[in-house]
C-alpha positions, 0 to 999 in steps of 0.5 A, spaced: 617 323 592 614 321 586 611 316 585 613 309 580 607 309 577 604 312 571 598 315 575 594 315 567 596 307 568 589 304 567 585 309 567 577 307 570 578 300 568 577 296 574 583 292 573 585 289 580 578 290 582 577 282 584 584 280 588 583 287 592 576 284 594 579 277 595 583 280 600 580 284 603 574 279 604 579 274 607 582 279 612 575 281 614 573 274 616 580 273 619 577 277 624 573 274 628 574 277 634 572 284 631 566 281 627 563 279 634 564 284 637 564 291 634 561 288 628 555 285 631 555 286 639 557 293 638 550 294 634 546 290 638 547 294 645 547 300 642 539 298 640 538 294 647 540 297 651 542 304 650 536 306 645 531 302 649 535 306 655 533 313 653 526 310 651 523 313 657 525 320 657 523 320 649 515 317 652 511 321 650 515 326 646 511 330 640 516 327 635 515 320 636 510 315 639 515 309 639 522 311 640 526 304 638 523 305 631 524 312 631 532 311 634 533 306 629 535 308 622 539 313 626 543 307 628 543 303 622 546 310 619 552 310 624 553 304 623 556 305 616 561 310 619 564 304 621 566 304 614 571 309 615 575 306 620 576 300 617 577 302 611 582 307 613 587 302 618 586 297 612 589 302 607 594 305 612 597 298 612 599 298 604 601 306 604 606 304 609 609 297 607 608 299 601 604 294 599 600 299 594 606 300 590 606 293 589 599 292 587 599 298 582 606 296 579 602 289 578 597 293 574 592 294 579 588 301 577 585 306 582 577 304 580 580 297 581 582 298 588 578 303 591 572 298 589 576 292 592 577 296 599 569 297 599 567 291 598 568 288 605 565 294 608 558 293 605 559 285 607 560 287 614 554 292 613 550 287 611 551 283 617 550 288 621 543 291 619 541 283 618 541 282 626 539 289 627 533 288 623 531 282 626 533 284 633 528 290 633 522 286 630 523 282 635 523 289 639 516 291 636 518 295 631 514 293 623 516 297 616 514 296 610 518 291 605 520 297 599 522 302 605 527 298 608 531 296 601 530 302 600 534 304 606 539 297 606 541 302 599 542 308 603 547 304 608 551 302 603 551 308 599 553 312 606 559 305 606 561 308 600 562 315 602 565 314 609 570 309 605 572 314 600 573 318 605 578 314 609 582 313 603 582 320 600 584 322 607 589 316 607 594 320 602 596 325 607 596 320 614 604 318 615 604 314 621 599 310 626 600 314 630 596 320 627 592 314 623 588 313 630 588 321 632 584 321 625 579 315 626 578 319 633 577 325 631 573 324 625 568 319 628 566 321 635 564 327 634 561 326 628 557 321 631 555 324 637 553 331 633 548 327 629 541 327 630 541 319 632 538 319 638 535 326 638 531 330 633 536 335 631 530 341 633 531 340 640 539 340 640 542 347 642 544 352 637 551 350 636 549 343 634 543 344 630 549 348 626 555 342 626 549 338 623 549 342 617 556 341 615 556 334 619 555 327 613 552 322 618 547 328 620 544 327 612 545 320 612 541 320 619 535 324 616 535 320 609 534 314 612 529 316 617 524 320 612 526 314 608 525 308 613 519 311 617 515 317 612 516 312 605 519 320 603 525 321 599 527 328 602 533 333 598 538 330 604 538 323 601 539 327 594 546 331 598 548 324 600 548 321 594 551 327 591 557 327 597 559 320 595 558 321 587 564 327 589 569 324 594 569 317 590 573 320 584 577 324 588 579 317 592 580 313 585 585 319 584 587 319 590 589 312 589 592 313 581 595 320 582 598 319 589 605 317 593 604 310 594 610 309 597 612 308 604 616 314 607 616 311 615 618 304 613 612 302 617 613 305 623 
């Protein structure tokens, strides 16, 4: 089916941008059950209570003398996949109500869109990687100030890829059904093949090969040269390159594809 709109309408211009953000920020906020929760409680046991678990097998081990400051980048990594759930149940929502062609009719651009989509996903970042941060000084942790800005920029940088991501993929997701098949699939095992909790030397082979094709697996090792060695290393450079491509390609996505409900919402 093509589309109502004239795909050219608006070009880069980031018309649309301020009311997607507004909108999506009040429906974040709306979800105070999900912000106290997989937001914020979710992250907190991953450190308190999983990290601080494993710290006694790693005692000791060659690749770390503090097993909770070397876990933690790796969880401030995952942490921004959380982006692309969000940012693909959200975008689901107006392809399938129809709510996308209404917006683009109002003259909302694709820039204007993708950007506003992403705004509520570095907003529940920040929120995360503040009581992470605070929680693991406590914890015994200590960084340096210019590593840790330069990691919060990371996170986000990695925010705006995994939303990217989410709504480039959204062009091809039809129902809720499938929707939750792909949040699944493309965050479990990503998540679980990325050295956060483990250096990636002593994974088995087949994994060492997962990671090199696996986006968190990059962002983990950025962040954690970044935050713990003060390094920027080529992996931060791949990241920043990953997201300089998939952003285009969800700004197309938005502007040149089929915004209309083909499932009535079911």
């Amino acid at each position: 089916m093509q589309s109502l709109v004239t795909p050219s309408a608006g070009g880069w211009r980031l018309h649309g941008f301020r009311p997607t953000a507004e909108i999506e920020i009040v429906a974040l906020l709306s979800e105070k059950k999900t912000l106290i929760s997989s937001l914020l409680l979710e992250p907190v046991v991953q450190l308190v209570i999983l990290a601080a678990g494993l710290q006694g097998a790693f005692q000791g081990a060659a690749f770390t003398d503090h097993y909770i400051t070397w876990v933690f980048p790796g969880l401030v990594a995952l942490q921004t996949l959380r982006a692309f759930s969000r940012t693909m149940y959200r975008t689901v929502l107006d392809r399938q109500w129809g709510m996308l062609t209404i917006k683009r009719l109002a003259g909302v651009t694709g820039t204007g869109y993708t950007l506003g989509k992403i705004v509520p996903s570095a907003i529940a970042l920040s929120l995360q990687l503040c009581t992470l941060f605070l929680l693991v000084l406590v914890m015994g942790a200590r960084f340096a100030i210019v590593p840790v800005i330069g990691t919060v920029a990371m996170a986000i940088i990695a925010a705006i890829f995994w939303s990217a991501l989410a709504i480039i993929i959204t062009g091809f997701v039809r129902d809720y059904i499938v929707r939750d098949m792909v949040v699944t699939w493309v965050m479990l095992p990503l998540s679980m093949a990325a050295p956060i909790f483990y250096p990636i030397e002593t994974a088995p082979t087949y994994l060492q090969w997962i990671a090199r094709i696996n986006p968190l697996a990059y962002q983990v090792d950025a962040m954690r040269n970044l935050l713990l060695y003060g390094q920027f290393q080529v992996t931060g450079i791949v990241m920043m390159i990953l997201t300089l491509i998939v952003l285009p390609l969800a700004v197309r996505s938005v502007s040149h594809g089929d915004a209309l409900s083909s499932q009535g919402g079911r």
